[in-house]
Each structure stands twice: as C-alpha cells, then as structure tokens.
C-alpha atoms as one frame of an Amber mdcrd trajectory, in Angstrom:
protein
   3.953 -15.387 -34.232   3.202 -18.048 -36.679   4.906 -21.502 -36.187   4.871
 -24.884 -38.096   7.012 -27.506 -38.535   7.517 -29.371 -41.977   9.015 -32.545
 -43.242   9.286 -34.121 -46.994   6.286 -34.760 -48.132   4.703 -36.566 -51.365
   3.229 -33.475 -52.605   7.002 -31.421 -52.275   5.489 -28.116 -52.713   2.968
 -28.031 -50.036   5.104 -26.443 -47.182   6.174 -23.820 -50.073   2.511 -23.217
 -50.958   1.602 -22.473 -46.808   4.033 -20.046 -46.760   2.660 -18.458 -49.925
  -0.988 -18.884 -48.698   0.552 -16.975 -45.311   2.242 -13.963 -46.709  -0.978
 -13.521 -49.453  -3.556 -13.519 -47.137  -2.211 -10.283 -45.200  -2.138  -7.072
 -46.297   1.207  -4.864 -46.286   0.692  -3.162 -43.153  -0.291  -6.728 -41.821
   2.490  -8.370 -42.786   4.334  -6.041 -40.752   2.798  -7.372 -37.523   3.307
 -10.939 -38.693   6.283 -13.633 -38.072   6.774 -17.283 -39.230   9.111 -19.313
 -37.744   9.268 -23.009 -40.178  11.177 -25.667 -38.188  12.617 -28.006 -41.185
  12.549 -31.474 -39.077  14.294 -33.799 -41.303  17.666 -34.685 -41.328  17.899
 -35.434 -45.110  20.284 -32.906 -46.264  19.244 -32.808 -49.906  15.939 -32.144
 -49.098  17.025 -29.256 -46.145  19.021 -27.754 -48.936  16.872 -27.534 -51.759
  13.741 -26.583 -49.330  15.860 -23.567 -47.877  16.983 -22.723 -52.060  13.139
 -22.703 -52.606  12.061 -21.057 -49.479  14.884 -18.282 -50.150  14.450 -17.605
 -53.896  10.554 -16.468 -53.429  10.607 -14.942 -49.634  13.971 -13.340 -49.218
  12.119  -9.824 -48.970  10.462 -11.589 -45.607  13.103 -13.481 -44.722  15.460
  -9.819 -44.943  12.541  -8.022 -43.080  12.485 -10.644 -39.793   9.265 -11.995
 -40.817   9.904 -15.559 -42.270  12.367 -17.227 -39.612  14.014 -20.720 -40.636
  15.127 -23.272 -37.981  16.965 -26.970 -37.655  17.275 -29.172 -34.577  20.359
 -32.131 -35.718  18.875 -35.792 -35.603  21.500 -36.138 -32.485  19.620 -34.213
 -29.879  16.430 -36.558 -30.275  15.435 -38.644 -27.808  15.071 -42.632 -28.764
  11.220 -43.252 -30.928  12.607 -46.634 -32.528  10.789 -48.371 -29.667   7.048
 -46.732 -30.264   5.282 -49.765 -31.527   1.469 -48.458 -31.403   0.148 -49.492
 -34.837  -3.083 -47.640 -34.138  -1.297 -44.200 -33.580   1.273 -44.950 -36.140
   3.335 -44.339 -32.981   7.050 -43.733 -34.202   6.069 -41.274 -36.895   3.743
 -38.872 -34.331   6.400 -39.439 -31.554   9.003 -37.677 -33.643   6.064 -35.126
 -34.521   6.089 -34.341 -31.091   9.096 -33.725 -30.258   9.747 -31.753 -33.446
   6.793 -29.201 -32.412   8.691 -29.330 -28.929  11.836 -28.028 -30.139   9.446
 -25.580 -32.583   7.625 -23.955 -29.583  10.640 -23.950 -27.346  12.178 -21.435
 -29.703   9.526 -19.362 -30.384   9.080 -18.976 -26.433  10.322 -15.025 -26.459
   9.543 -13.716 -29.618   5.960 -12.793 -29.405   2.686 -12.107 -27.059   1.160
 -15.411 -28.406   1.866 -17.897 -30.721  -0.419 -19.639 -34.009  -0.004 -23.678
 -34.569  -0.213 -24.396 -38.187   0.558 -27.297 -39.797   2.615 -27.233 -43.364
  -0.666 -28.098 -45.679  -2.351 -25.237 -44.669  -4.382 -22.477 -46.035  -5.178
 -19.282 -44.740  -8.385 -16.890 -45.045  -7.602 -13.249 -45.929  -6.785 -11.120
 -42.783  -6.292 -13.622 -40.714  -3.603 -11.076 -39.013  -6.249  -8.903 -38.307
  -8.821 -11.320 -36.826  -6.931 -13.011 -34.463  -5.816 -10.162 -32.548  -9.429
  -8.690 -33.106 -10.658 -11.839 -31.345  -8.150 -12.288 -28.698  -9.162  -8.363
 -27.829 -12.941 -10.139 -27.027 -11.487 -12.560 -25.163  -9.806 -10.258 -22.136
 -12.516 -10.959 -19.505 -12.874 -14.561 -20.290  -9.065 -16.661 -19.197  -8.039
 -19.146 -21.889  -5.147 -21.574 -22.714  -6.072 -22.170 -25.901  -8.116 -20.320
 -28.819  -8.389 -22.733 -32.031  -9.082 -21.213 -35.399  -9.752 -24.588 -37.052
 -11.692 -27.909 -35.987  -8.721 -29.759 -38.067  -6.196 -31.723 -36.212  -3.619
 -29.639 -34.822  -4.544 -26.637 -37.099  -4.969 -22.867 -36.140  -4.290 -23.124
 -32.263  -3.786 -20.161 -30.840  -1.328 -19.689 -27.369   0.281 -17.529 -24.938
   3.530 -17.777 -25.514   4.110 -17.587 -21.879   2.738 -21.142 -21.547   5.053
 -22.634 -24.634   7.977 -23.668 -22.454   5.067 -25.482 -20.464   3.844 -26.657
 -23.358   7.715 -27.882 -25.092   8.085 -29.665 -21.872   4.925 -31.479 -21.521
   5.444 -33.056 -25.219   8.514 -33.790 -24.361   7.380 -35.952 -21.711   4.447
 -37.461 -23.141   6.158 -38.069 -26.802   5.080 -41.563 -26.586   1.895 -41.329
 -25.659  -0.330 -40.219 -28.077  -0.671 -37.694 -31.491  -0.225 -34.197 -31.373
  -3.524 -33.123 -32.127  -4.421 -35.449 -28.826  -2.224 -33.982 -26.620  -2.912
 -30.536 -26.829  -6.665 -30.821 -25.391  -4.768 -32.705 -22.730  -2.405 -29.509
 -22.176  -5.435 -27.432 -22.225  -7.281 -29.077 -19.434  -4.508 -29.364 -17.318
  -4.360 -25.744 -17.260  -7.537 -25.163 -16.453  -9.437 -24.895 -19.163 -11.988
 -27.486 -19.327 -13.928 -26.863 -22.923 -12.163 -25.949 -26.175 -12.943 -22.499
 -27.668 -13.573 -22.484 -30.981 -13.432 -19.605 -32.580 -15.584 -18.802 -35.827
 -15.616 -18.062 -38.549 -12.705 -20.662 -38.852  -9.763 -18.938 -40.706  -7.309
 -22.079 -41.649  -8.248 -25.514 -43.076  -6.284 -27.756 -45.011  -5.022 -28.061
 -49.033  -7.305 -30.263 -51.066  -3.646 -32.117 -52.239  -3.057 -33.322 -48.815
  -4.521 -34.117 -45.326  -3.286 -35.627 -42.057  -3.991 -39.695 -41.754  -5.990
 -39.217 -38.438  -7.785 -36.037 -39.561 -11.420 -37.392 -38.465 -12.723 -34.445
 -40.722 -10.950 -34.730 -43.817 -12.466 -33.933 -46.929 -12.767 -37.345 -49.734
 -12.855 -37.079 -53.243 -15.183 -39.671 -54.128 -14.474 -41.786 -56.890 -16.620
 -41.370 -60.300 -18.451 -44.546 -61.578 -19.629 -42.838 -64.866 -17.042 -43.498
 -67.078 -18.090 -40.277 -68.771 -18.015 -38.301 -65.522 -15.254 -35.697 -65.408
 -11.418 -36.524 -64.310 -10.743 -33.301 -61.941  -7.282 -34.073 -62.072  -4.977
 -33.735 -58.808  -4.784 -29.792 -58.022  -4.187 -27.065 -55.302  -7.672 -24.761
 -55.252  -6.779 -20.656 -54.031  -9.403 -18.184 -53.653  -9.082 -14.359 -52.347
 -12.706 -14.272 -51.906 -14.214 -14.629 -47.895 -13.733 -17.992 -46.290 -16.475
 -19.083 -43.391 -16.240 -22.398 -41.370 -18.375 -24.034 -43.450 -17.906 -25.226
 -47.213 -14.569 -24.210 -48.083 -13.048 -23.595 -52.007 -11.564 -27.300 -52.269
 -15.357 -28.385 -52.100 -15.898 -26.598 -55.260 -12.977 -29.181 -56.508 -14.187
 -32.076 -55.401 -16.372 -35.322 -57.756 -19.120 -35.273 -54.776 -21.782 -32.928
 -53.695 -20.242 -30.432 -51.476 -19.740 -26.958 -52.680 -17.870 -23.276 -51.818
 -20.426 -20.707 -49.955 -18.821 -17.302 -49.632 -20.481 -13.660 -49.814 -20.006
 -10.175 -51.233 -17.573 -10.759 -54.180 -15.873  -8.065 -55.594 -14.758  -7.840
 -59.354 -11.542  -9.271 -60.106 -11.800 -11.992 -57.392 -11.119 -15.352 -58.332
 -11.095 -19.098 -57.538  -8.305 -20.738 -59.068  -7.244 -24.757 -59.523  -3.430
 -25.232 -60.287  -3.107 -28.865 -61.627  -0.079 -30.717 -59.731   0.704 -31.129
 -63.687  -0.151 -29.879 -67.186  -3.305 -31.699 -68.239  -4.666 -32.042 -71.904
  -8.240 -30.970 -71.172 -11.198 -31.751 -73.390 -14.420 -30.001 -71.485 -14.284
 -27.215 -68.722 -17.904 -27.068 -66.442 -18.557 -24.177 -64.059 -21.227 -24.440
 -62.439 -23.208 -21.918 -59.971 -26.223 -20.992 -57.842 -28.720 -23.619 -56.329
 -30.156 -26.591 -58.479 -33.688 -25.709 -58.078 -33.895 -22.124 -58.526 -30.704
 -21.029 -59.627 -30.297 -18.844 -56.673 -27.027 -17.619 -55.251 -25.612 -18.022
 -59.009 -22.367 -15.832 -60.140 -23.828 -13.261 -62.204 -21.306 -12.072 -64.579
 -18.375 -14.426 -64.436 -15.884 -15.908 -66.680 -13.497 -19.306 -66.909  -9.794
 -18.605 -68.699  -7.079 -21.166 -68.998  -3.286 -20.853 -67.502  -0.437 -21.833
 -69.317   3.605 -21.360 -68.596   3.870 -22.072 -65.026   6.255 -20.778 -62.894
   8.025 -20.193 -59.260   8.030 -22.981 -56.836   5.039 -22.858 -55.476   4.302
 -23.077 -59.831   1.448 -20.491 -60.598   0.540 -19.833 -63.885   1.740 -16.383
 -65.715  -0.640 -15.924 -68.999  -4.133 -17.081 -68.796  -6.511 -16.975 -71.975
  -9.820 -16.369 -72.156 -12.103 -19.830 -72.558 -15.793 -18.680 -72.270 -18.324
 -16.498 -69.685 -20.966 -17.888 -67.771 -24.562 -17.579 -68.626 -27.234 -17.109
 -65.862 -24.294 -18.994 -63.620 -23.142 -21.558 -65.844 -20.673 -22.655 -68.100
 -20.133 -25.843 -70.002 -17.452 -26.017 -73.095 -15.340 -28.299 -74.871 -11.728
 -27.526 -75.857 -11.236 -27.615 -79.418  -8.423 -25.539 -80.454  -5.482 -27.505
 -79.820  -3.409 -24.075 -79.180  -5.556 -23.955 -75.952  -5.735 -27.935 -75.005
  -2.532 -28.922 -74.364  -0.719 -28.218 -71.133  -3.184 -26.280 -69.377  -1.681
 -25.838 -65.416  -4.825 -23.487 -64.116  -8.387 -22.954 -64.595  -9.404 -19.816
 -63.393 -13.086 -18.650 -62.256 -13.067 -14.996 -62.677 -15.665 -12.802 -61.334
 -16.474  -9.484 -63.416 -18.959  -7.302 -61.416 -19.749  -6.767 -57.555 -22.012
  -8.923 -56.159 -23.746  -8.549 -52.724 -25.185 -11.391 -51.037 -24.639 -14.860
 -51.030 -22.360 -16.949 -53.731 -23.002 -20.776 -54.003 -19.644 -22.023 -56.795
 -20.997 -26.051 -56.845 -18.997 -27.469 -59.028 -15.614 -27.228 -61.261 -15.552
 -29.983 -63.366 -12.933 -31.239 -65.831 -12.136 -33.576 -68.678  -8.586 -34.881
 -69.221  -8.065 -36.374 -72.829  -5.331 -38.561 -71.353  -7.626 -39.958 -69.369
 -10.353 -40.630 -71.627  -8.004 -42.600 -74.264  -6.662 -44.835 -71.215 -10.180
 -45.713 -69.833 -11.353 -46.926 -73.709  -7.982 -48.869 -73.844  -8.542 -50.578
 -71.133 -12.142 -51.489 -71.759
C-alpha cells in the first residue's frame, strides 16, 4: 500500500499530479497489486469538495477497482497544536503534520504486508511496483524497520505494516517534538535498527513546482543575471524514460548547471515541461550530450509544442511539430504567431533506440512577456 496525506497547497494541482505520476508509472498488471490510500487533512470544505470532484472525475476506474482509497479525520478529534511555538521547526504547522500521518497510518494498519510513505509533491520512476517488492525479496535475511526509496524528507519510506500502529502511536506522542521527516529515524532506532537503508536506485523525488521548507536537499533554480538569458517559466517536468538516484528530469529544467542522466531510450519516449500557464514563447533550446565532446548526445530527437490543455492535472492534447535536433542540439526562435501564443508543453521527443548513456543538459526557454516587461522596466 501506498499512503500520503495532502493539504491545500499554492500549486493546487500537485496532489492531483502524484496521483497521476502513481497510476502512470505502473503497468496494468501492476496496478493490480497497487493501493493508495490519500488522507485529505484539511478541514476547509470547499477545498475537500472540489479535491474529491477532481480526484473522482480522472480516477474513478481506480477508485471503482479498490485501488485509489480516499479518507477524512474531522478537525474535532485533534489534539491541541495552538501552543507549539518552535519558530525553528515551524512547530504548529509540522505538529498537525504529524498527527495527520498518525491518523493516515493508523488506517492503513490492515490492508497490506507493508506500507510506502509518500508525500503529495511526489514523482514516481516507472515500475516502482515492481522494484519494491523485488527489493524487499533481497532483504529476507537482513531484519529492517525501515527501507527508504528516497534521501528526501519523509519521501519513499518503506514499512511493515505490522509496526504502523507502533508507529501512529509514537507520533502521536511525540507531535510536539520535532518534524516528521525527524521522527521517523527516531522510530527506526528505537526498533532496532541503528543505520538507515537506503535503497538505490532511488525511485521517488520531488516535483520541480514544489519542495518541503526543511528539505536540506532541495533542488534551486538559480536566478539568471543575463538579461538575455532564458525565462524557463514555472512548470511540472514528466519523463517515462529510466530514473537513477542521481540527476533527475527537473535538472534538465532548471537556469543552473545540473542536468538529466538516464540510459537506453527507446523511440517514442519523451521528456515533457507543462507550464503552470500558457506562455508566449519566443526561442526554444534543447540541448544534449557533454560540452566537450558532445558525447552522450540524443541522436535523432525532436522538440514539438502543446497547445489546448486539458484534465486537472492539465496535459496538453495536440502538440505540433517545432524543429529536430542536429548532432544533439536544437536552438529556434518562434516566428509564426499560430505557434507562439499559448504554448502549455514543450515536448523532447526521442525518434530511434538508443543504447547507452543519455546526458539532456538543458531546456531552455524565452517568454515574450517577459522580455517586453524587463525593457520596460529598464
């Protein structure tokens, strides 16, 4: 069983999009063997209402078949965190946190072998279903408490369900004390085990549009001083191709250095940013392989444009054609104005098997909007 618990959020879709990321990453036959339970924490009604509307319109099939399970605790039942005053924890906002993945765990006590911690801004690697199980199978001479999936806060922990009750009671107790993603290494050691295993490759990390305050590892989109630099407007990043611990999609995204490593693409697999909002783009720049010696470059590629979003989670449903790469690279400018305006995806296509290793540095892009409000305010 899979189990997270959610709460409004900025970014309203991100909770939808984990879900989405979830049920995408498994195969048929996997999803079979796979159960989400979503505890909705809030006691805002509009928001329960309209996140249950959302959550029913695109996973009814799941939530039909027993695999997408939808839960509520009332405000009423919650003990007292008006009195948390630890500035450095932000201590009323992770004492409720706590006690929300209390009442989440408690519940899913009975209804599985073991039990997967995610948090709602997650995204998944493909066959995750399959790994874990694969992996817990490796584990059966070696005792553990906990198996984590991710090196991100409370991310991709893996339990016996047999311990959760433990578990629901000990943050129940300790509410107060500290974070969630500080707690559980507590949990672990008092039952015995002393060192965290992690468990690689890792097969859940975070969405680029969102991470948690205290995530020590979060990733930064650093801020571009050339004015002519590109915009790389705010965006969720999916991929189908191979995720490894290391140098995940998002760093493909982002204005710095960092960059997506996978391996062994297969044609029609994609990398794909959805803009949080229709952007007028100017200039689209793909760009692959190594700086030196252009090795590890996509060699037959192409970029196309989405338009006419739909769904909540929005994904684009026509995509046009905008250039192909040459020797790994791509770098155009926009100029019919059928194709500039209101572009919601970019899409990096790939168009031919490749074995071996795939290096995607950069996906850059230029925002007209953003261009004319830069030279008006200079």
């Amino acid at each position: 069983m899979v189990g997270l618990s959610s709460v409004p959020r900025p970014d309203q879709s991100s909770l939808l999009y984990t879900l989405l990321s979830l049920f995408r990453a498994s195969s048929k036959a996997e999803q079979k063997r796979l159960m989400v339970l979503v505890h909705l924490a809030d006691s805002d009604l509009t928001w329960l209402r309209e996140t249950i509307v959302h959550i029913s319109s695109l996973f009814g099939p799941q939530i039909l078949a027993g695999q997408l399970l939808l839960i509520h605790a009332p405000s009423d039942i919650y003990p007292t965190v008006e009195d948390v005053k630890d500035e450095a924890y932000q201590g009323e906002f992770y004492a409720k946190q706590n006690i929300d993945h209390a009442f989440l765990v408690s519940f899913a006590t009975k209804l599985s072998d073991y039990f997967l911690l995610l948090e709602d801004n997650a995204f998944c690697a493909p066959n995750f279903v399959t790994h874990i199980p694969w992996k817990v199978n490796t584990m059966r001479s070696n005792p553990w408490v906990l198996l984590e999936f991710s090196n991100m806060g409370f991310l991709g922990k893996l339990f016996h369900s047999s311990d959760l009750p433990v578990l629901a009671h000990f943050l129940l107790l300790f509410y107060k004390e500290k974070p969630l993603d500080r707690l559980i290494p507590h949990f672990r050691t008092l039952l015995a085990q002393k060192n965290p295993i992690l468990c690689r490759p890792f097969l859940f990390y975070h969405r680029i549009s969102y991470f948690t305050s205290n995530d020590s590892q979060k990733a930064t989109i650093v801020q571009k001083k050339n004015p002519y630099g590109p915009d790389n407007p705010p965006g969720a990043i999916f991929t189908d191709m191979k995720v490894f611990d290391v140098h995940f999609p998002w760093e493909a995204y982002t204005l710095d250095e960092s960059f997506f490593w996978t391996h062994n693409v297969s044609a029609g697999n994609h990398l794909t940013v959805i803009l949080n909002h229709p952007a007028n783009l100017s200039r689209v720049q793909v760009l692959t392989g190594t700086i030196v010696d252009g090795k590890y470059a996509l060699e037959k590629g192409q970029v196309e444009l989405g338009y006419n979003p739909e769904g909540m989670p929005q994904y684009c449903t026509s995509f046009a054609l905008l250039g192909r790469l040459l020797e790994g690279q791509m770098d155009q400018e926009i100029f019919l104005r059928s194709m500039r305006y209101d572009v919601s995806c970019v899409r990096l296509v790939v168009k031919a098997n490749q074995v071996g290793g795939l290096m995607i540095r950069h996906i850059h892009l230029w925002e007209e909007n953003a261009k004319v409000a830069e030279a008006a305010q200079s």
